[in-house]
C-alpha positions as CSV (number, residue, x, y, z in Angstrom):
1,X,154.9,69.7,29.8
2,X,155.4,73.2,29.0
3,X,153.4,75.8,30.9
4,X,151.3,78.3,28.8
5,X,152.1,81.9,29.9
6,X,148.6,84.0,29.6
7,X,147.9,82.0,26.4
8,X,144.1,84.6,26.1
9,X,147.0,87.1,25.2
10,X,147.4,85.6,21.4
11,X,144.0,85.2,21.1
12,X,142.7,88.6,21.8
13,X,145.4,90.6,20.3
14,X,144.5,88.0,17.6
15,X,140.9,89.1,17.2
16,X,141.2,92.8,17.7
17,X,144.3,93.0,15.2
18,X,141.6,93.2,13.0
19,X,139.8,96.7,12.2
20,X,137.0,95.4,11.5
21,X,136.7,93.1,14.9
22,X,137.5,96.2,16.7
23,X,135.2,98.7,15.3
24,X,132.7,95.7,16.5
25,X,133.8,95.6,20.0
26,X,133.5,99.6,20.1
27,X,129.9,99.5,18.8
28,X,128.8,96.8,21.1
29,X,129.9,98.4,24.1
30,X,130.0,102.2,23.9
31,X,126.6,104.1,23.7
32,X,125.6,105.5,20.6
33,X,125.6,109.3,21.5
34,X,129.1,108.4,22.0
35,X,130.1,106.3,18.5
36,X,127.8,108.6,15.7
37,X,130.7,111.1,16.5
38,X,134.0,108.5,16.4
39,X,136.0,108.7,13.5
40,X,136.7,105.0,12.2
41,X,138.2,105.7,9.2
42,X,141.3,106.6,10.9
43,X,141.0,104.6,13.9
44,X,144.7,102.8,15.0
45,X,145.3,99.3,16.7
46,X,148.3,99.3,19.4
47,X,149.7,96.9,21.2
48,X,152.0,97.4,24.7
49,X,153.2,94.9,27.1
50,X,154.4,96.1,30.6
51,X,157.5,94.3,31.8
52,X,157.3,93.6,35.4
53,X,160.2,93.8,38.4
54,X,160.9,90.0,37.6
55,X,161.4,90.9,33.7
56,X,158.6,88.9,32.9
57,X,155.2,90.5,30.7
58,X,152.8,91.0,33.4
59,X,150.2,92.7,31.5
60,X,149.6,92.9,27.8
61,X,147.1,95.1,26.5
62,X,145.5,96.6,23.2
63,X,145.2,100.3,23.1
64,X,142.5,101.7,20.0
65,X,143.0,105.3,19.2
66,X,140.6,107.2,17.1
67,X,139.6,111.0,16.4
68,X,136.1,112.4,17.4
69,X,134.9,113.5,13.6
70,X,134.9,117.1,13.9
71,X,137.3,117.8,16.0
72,X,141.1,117.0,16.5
73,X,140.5,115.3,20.0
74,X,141.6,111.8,20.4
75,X,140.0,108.9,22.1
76,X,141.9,106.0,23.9
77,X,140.4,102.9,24.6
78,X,142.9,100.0,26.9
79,X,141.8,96.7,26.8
80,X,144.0,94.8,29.7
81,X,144.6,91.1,29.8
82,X,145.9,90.1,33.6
């Protein structure tokens, strides 16, 4: 039998492929004074894996990158799957 590798990974990267699923997630978790002044329309899914010593993925995350509305600072949020 073959041995699933982080199989979450698909899943989630799944899910928050999705703008819509991710602008949810942001919502839900971050405070309000904080989202009234995120800029969705322009907000940018990424997704990284880190390679580890034994060449194998030893963290995959998603990384969401948005501006603040009136302003040209950026926010990053990571998500990391372990």
């Amino acid at each position: 039998m073959k041995n699933l590798n982080k199989p979450h990974d698909a899943l989630f990267k799944n899910i928050f492929n999705s703008k819509n699923n991710t602008i949810q997630l942001i919502k839900t978790i971050l405070p309000e004074y904080i989202i009234k002044h995120l800029d969705f329309d322009n907000i940018m899914v990424l997704f990284n894996q880190y390679i580890g010593k034994n060449l194998k993925s030893k963290y995959a995350d998603i990384v969401i990158k948005t501006k603040f509305k009136y302003n040209n600072f950026f926010i990053q949020i990571v998500y990391l799957f372990c």
